[in-house]
C-alpha positions as CSV (number, residue, x, y, z in Angstrom):
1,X,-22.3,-14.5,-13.1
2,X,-23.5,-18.2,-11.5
3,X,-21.0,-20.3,-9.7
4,X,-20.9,-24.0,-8.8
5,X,-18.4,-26.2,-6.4
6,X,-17.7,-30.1,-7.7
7,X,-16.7,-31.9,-4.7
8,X,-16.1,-34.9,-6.9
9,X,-13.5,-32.8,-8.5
10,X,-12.5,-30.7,-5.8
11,X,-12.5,-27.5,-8.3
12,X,-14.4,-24.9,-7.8
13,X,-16.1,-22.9,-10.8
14,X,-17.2,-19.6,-12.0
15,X,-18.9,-18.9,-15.0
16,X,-18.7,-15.7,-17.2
17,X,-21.6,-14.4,-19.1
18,X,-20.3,-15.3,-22.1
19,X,-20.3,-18.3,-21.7
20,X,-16.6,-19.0,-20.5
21,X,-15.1,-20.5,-17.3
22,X,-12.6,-20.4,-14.6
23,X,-11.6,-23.2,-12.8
24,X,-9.4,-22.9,-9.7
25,X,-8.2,-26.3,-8.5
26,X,-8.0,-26.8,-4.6
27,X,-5.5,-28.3,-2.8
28,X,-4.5,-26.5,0.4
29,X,-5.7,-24.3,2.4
30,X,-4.1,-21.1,1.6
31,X,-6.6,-18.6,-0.3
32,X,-9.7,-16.7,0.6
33,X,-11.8,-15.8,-2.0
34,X,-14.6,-13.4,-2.2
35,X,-17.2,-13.7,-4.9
36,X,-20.1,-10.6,-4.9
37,X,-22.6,-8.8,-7.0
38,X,-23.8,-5.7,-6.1
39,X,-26.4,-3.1,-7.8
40,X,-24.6,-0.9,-10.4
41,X,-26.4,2.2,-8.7
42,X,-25.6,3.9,-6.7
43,X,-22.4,4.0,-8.3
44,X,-20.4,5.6,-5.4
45,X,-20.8,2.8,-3.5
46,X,-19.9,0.4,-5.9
47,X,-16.5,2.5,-5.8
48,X,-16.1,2.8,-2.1
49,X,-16.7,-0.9,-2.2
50,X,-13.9,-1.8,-4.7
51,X,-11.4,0.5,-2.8
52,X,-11.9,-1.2,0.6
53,X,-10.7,-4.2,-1.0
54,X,-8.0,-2.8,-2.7
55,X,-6.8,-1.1,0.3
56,X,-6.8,-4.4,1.9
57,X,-4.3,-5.7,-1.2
58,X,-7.5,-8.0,-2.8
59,X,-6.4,-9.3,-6.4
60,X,-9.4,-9.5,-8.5
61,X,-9.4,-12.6,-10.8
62,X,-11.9,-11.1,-12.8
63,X,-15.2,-8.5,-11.9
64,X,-16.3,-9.6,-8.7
65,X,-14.0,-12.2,-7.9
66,X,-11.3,-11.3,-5.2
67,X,-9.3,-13.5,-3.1
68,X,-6.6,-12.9,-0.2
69,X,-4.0,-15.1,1.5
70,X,-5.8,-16.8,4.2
71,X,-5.5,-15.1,7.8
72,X,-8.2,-14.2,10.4
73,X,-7.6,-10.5,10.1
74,X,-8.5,-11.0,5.8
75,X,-11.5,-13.3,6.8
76,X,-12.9,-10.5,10.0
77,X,-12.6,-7.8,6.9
78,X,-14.0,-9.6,4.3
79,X,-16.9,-10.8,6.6
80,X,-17.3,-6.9,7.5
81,X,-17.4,-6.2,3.4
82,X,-20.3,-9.0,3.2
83,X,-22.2,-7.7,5.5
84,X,-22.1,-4.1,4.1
85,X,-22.4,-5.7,0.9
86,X,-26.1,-7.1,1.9
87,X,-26.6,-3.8,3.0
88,X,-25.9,-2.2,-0.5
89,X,-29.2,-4.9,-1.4
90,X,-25.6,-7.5,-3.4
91,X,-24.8,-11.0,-2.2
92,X,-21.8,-12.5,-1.6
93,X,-19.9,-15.6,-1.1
94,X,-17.0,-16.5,0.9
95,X,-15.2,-19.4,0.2
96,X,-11.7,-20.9,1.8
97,X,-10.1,-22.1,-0.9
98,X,-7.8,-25.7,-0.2
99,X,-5.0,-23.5,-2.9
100,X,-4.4,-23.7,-6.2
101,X,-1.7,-25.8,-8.4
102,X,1.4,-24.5,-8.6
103,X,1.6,-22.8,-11.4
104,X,-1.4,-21.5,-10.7
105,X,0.1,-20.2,-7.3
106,X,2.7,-18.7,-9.3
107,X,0.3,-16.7,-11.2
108,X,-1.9,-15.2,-8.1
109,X,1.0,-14.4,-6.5
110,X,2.5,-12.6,-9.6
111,X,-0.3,-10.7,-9.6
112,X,-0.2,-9.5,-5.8
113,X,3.7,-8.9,-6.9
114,X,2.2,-6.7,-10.0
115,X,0.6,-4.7,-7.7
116,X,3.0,-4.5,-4.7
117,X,5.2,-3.3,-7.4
118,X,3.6,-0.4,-9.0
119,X,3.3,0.9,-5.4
120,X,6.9,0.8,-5.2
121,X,7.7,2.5,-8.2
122,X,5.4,5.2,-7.4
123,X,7.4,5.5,-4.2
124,X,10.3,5.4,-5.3
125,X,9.3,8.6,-7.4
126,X,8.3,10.5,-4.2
127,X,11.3,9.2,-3.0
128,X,13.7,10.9,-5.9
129,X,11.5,13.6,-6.0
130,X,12.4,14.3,-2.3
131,X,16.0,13.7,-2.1
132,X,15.7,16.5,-5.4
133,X,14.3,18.9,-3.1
134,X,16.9,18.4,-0.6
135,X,19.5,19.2,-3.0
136,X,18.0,22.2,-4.5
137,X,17.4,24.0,-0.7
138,X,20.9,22.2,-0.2
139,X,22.1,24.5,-3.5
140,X,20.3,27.3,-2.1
141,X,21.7,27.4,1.3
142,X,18.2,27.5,2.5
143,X,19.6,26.1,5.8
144,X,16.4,27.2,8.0
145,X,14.5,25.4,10.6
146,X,11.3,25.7,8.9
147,X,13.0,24.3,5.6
148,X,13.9,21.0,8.0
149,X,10.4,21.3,9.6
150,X,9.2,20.4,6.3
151,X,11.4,17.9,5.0
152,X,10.8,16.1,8.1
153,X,6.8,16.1,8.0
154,X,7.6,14.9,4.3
155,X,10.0,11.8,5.2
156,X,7.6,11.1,8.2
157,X,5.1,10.8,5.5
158,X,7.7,8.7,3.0
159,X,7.9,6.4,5.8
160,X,3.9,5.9,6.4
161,X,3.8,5.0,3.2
162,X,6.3,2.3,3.0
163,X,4.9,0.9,5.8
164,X,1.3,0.6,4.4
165,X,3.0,-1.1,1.2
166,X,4.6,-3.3,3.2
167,X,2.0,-4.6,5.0
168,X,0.3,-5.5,1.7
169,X,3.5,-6.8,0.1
170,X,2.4,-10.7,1.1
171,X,4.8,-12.3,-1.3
172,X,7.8,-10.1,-1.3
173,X,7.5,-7.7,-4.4
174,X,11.4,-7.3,-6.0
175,X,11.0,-3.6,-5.5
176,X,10.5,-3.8,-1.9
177,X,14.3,-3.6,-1.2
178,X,14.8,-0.7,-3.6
179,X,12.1,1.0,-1.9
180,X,13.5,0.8,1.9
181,X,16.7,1.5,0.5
182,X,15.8,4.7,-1.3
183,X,13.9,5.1,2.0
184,X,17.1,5.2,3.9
185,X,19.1,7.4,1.8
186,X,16.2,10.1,2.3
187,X,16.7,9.9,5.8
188,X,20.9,10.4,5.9
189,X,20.0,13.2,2.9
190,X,18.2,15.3,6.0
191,X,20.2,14.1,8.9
192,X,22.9,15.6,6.5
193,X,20.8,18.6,5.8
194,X,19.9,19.1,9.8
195,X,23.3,19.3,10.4
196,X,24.0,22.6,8.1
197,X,20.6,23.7,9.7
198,X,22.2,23.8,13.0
199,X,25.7,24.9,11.4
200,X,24.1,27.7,9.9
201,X,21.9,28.7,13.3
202,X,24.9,28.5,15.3
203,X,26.8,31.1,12.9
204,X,23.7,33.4,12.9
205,X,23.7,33.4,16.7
206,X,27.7,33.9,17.1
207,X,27.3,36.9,14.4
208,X,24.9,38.6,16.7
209,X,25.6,41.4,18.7
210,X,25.0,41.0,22.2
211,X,23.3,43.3,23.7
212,X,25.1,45.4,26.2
213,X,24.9,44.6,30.2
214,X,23.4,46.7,32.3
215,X,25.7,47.5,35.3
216,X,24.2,48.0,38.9
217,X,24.0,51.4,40.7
């Protein structure tokens, strides 16, 4: 992969081993991009590379090409990735983009939207999966407190989750509302299942016999 940047025509270009092109047209300022090679061995490394990035929402535009929107929390990380990438014995190349045409906008954020949205969908399956279990214990009068110690570790963990989407959810993936409101209805599901909890405790202690007082000599 060889790159080259035409200030006459403010586009800057990557070229594909085959022989074929990309060319991303700058206009603003709105994009950072991240081109690297690294060795293909030792492959863990290659993987632990491509995660970081991932788990900092990076689109790839094609192997080795990566781009974020512009912030200086995006360009510390990807400065950090550069330098680890030197270390692996890659290079890299960090270039502020001046943004992209429209439709090309359109595109790249599409992508991000892509997926933001798978994310969400897989949430949103933890999230029915969840509310099922509620209704099965629900079903089962399993009305204990280490029944609700569990289902709130689990919603705690729901809500993690959601959070860490969200923080990578740049352009406002359509799922995103689904999401917090499944997120909600998980959290009246055990405030409604709490409430038997402590309905059913409260019976178990008025059914028990007290024990019988001791009188004084």
């Amino acid at each position: 992969m060889t790159s080259c940047y035409s200030k006459q025509l403010g586009q800057f270009v990557i070229l594909g081993r085959n022989g074929g092109y990309m060319i991303f047209v700058m206009n603003e300022s709105d994009w950072l991009l991240l081109i690297y090679k690294v060795p293909a061995e030792p492959s863990k490394k290659r993987l632990a590379l491509w995660r970081k990035l991932k788990g900092l929402g990076a689109v790839y535009l094609q192997n080795g090409v990566c781009l974020l929107p512009k912030s200086d929390h995006h360009r510390r990380q990807f400065k950090i990735i550069q330098n680890e990438i030197g270390e692996m014995g890659g290079e890299s190349f960090l270039l502020e983009s001046s943004g992209f045409d429209r439709r090309q906008q359109e595109l790249i954020a599409g992508r991000f939207n892509e997926e933001r949205n798978a994310e969400y969908r897989e949430f949103l399956g933890r999230c029915a999966d969840y509310l099922a279990e509620i209704e099965r214990e629900t079903a089962a009068r399993n009305f204990t407190y280490a029944e609700l110690q569990e289902n709130d570790e689990d919603l705690k963990k729901l809500k993690s989750w959601l959070e860490k989407i969200g923080r990578l959810d740049f352009y406002g993936a359509e799922l995103a509302a689904e999401a917090a409101r499944q997120l909600l209805l998980c959290e009246e599901r055990l405030e409604e299942f709490s409430q038997a909890v402590f309905a059913a405790e409260h019976e178990r202690l008025k059914s028990r016999p007290f024990p019988p007082s001791e009188e004084n000599p």
